[in-house]
ZADRENTOR-543308 format. One record per residue (C-alpha): residue number from 1; residue in one letter; chain; x, y, z. Coordinates in nm, 4 decimals. Layout:
% ZADRENTOR-543308
[NUM, 'A', 'A', [X, Y, Z]]
...
//
This chain:
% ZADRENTOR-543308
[1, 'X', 'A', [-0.1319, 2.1237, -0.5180]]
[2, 'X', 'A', [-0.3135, 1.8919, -0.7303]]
[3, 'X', 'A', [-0.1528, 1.6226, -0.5135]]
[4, 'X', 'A', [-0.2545, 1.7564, -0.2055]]
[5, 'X', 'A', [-0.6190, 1.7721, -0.2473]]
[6, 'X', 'A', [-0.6215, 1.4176, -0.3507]]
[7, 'X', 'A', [-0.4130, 1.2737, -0.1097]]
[8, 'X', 'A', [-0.6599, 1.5140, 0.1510]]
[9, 'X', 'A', [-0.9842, 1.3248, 0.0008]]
[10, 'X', 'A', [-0.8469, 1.0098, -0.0078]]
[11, 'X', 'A', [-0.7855, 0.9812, 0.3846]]
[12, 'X', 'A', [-1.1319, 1.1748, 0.4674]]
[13, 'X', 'A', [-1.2940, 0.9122, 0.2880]]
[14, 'X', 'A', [-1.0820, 0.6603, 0.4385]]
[15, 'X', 'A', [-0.9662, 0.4427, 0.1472]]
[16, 'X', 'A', [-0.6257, 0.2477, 0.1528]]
[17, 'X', 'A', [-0.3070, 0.3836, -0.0491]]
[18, 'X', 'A', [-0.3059, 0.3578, -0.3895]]
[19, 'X', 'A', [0.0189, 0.1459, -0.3430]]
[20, 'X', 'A', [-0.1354, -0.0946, -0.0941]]
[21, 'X', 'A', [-0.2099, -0.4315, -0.1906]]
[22, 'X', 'A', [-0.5109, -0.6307, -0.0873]]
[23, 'X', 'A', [-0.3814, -0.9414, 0.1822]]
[24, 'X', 'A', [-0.5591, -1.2662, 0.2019]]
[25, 'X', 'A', [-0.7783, -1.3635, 0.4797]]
[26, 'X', 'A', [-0.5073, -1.5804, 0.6302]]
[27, 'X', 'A', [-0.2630, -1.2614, 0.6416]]
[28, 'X', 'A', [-0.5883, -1.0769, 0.7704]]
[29, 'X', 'A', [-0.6503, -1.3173, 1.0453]]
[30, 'X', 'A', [-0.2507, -1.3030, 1.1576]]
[31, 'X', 'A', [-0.3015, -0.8886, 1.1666]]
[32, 'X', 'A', [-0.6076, -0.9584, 1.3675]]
[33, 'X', 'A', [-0.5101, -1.2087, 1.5703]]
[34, 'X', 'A', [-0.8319, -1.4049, 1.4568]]
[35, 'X', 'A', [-0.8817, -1.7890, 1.3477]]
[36, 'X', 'A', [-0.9197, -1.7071, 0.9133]]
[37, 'X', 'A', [-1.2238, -1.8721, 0.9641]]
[38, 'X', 'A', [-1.3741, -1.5527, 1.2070]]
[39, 'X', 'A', [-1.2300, -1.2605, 0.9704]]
[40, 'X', 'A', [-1.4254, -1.4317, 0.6908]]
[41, 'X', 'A', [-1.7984, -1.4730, 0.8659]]
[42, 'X', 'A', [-1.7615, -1.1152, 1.0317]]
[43, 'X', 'A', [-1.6270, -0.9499, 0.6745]]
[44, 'X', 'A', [-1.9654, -1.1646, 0.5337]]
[45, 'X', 'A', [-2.1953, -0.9655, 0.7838]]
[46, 'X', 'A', [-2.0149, -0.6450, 0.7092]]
[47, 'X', 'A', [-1.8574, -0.5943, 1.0935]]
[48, 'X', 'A', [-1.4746, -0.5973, 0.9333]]
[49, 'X', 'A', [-1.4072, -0.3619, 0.5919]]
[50, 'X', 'A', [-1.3058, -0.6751, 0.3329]]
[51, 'X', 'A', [-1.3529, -0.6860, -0.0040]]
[52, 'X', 'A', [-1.5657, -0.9957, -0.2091]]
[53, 'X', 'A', [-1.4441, -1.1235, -0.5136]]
[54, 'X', 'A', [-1.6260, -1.3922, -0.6697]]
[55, 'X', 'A', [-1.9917, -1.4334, -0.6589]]
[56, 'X', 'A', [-2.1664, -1.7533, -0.4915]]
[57, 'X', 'A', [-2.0652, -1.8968, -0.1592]]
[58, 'X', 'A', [-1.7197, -1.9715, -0.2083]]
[59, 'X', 'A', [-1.6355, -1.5937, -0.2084]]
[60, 'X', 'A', [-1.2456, -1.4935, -0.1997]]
[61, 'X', 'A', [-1.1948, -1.2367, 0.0758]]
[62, 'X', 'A', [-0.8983, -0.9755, 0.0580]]
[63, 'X', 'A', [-0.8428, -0.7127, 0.2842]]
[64, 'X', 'A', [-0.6186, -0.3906, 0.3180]]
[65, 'X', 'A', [-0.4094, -0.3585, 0.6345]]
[66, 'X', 'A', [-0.4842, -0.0094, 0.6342]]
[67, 'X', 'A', [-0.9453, -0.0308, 0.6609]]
[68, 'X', 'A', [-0.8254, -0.3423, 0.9531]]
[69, 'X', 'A', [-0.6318, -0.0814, 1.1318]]
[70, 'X', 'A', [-0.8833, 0.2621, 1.0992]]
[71, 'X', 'A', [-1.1559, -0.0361, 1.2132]]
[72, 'X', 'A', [-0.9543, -0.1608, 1.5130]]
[73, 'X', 'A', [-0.8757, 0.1687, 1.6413]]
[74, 'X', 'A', [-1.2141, 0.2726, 1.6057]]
[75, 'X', 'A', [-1.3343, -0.0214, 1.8159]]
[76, 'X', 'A', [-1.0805, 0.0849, 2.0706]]
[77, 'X', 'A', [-1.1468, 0.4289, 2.0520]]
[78, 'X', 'A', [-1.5231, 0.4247, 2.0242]]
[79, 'X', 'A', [-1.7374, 0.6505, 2.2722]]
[80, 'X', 'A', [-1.9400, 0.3346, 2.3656]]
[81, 'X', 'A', [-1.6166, 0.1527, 2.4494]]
[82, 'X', 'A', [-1.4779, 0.4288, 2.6780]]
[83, 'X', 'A', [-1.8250, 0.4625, 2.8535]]
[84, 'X', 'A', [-1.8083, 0.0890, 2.9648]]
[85, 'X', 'A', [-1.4845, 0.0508, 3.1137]]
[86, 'X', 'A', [-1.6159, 0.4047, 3.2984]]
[87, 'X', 'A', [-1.3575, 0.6380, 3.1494]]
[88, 'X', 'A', [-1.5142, 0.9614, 3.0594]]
[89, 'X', 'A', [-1.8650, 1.1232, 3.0216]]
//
């Protein structure tokens, strides 16, 4: 049961499996189907979930597949979206 409820408050608050491992930006990009050079300047203004390491400007980016997905499906998914292409109320 113990399990449960952690597995339960894990997806509510969105965070990747525990068994997922972060991806560079370049693997990033490929899942995105981005230039590396985009998923880095929009994950440096916050738009894309990525992950810092490093401090100055020469940051290190790493991503989970998983926050990409939940954030692409949101963008395709959004209320906004559906209300411009005139689908729905």
């Amino acid at each position: 049961m113990g399990t449960e409820m952690a597995s339960e408050i894990a997806m509510s608050r969105k965070l990747p499996l525990v068994a997922e491992r972060p991806v560079s930006a370049r693997a990033a990009a490929e899942f995105l189907h981005l230039h590396v050079r985009s998923v880095t300047r929009l994950a440096g203004i916050g738009h894309i979930p990525g992950h810092p390491v490093g401090c100055g400007q020469r940051k290190k980016w790493l991503f989970y597949i998983s926050e990409l997905d939940v954030w692409v499906r949101s963008q395709v998914c959004s209320e906004s979206s559906r209300r411009r292409q005139g689908i729905g109320g």
